[in-house]
C-alpha positions in Angstrom: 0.0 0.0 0.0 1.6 3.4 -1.1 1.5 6.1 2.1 0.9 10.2 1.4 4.8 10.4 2.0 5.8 8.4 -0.9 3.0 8.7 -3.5 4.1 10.8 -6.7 0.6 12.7 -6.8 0.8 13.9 -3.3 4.1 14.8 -3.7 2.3 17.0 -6.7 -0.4 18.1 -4.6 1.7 20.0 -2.6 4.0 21.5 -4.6 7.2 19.1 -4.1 7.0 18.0 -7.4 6.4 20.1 -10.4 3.4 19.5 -12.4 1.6 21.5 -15.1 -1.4 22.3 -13.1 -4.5 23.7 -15.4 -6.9 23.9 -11.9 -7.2 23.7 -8.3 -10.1 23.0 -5.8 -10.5 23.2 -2.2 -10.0 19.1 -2.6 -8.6 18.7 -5.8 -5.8 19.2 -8.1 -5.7 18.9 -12.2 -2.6 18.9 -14.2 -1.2 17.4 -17.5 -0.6 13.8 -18.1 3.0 13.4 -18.9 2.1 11.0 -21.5 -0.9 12.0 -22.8 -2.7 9.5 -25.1 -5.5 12.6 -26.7 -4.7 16.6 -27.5 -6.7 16.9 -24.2 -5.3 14.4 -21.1 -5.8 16.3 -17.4 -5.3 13.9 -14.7 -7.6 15.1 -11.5 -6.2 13.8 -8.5 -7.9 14.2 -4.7 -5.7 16.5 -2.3 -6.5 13.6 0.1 -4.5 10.4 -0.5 -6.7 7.7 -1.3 -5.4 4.5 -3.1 -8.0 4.6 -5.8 -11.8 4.0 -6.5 -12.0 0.7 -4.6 -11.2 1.9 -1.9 -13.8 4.8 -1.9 -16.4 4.6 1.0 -19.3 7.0 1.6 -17.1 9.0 3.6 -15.3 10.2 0.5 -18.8 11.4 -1.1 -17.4 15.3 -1.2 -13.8 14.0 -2.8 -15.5 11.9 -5.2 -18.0 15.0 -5.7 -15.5 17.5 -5.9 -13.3 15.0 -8.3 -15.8 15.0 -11.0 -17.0 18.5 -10.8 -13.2 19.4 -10.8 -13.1 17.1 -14.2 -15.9 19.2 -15.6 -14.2 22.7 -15.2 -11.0 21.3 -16.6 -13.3 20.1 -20.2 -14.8 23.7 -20.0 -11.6 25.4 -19.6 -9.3 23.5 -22.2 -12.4 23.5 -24.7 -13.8 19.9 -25.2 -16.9 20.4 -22.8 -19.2 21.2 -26.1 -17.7 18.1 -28.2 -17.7 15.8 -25.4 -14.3 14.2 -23.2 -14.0 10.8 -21.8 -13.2 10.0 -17.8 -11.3 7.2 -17.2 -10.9 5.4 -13.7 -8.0 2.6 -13.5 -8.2 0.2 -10.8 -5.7 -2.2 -10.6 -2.6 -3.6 -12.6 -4.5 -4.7 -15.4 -6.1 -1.6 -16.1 -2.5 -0.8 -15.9 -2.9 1.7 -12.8 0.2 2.9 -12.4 0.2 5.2 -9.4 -2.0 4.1 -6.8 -3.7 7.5 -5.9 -7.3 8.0 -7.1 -7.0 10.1 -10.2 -9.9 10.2 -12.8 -8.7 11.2 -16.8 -10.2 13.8 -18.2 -9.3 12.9 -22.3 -10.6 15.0 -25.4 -9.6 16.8 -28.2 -10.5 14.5 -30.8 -13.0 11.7 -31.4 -12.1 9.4 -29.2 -12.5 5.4 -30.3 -14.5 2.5 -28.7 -12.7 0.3 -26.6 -10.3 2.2 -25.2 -7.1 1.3 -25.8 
């Protein structure tokens, strides 16, 4: 299990780490993917460590809230809100989750293909 201290995204979150952050909320923090896969790839990551979705309770109802309206402002603000953007939750190695800190993807830009991948 990965702690706050050594967890890449909170290491982000509070400025130890430089990131291209596009928006911040009272409980959450968007920035650029480093290797985007769409013109448009914002990862929005809670300010509270939490491994990923789950692990979500009902006690993180306002992170998960905030997560997704967070997700929303970033489509409005980079332009894809009126053609549509994709959220994407990994869970797990196979979804090939590679930093266990719930993060949702905000991906647009272009049409976007079904499946994923």
């Amino acid at each position: 299990m990965t702690t706050a201290a050594d967890c890449i995204f909170c290491r982000i979150v509070s400025g130890e780490v430089p990131a291209d952050v596009v928006l911040t909320s009272d409980q959450a923090v968007a920035f650029r993917d480093v290797n985007p896969q769409a013109p448009v790839h914002v990862l929005v990551v809670p300010r509270r460590h939490v491994e990923n979705a789950a692990t979500v309770t009902h006690d993180h109802g306002e992170v998960v809230a905030d997560l997704l309206v967070a997700a929303r402002r970033v489509a409005e603000e980079l332009g894809v809100a009126q053609s549509g953007y994709r959220l994407v939750l990994n869970v797990g190695d196979d979804a090939l989750n590679s930093v266990p800190h719930l993060h949702v993807h905000v991906l647009g830009g272009r049409r976007l293909g079904w499946p994923p991948g």
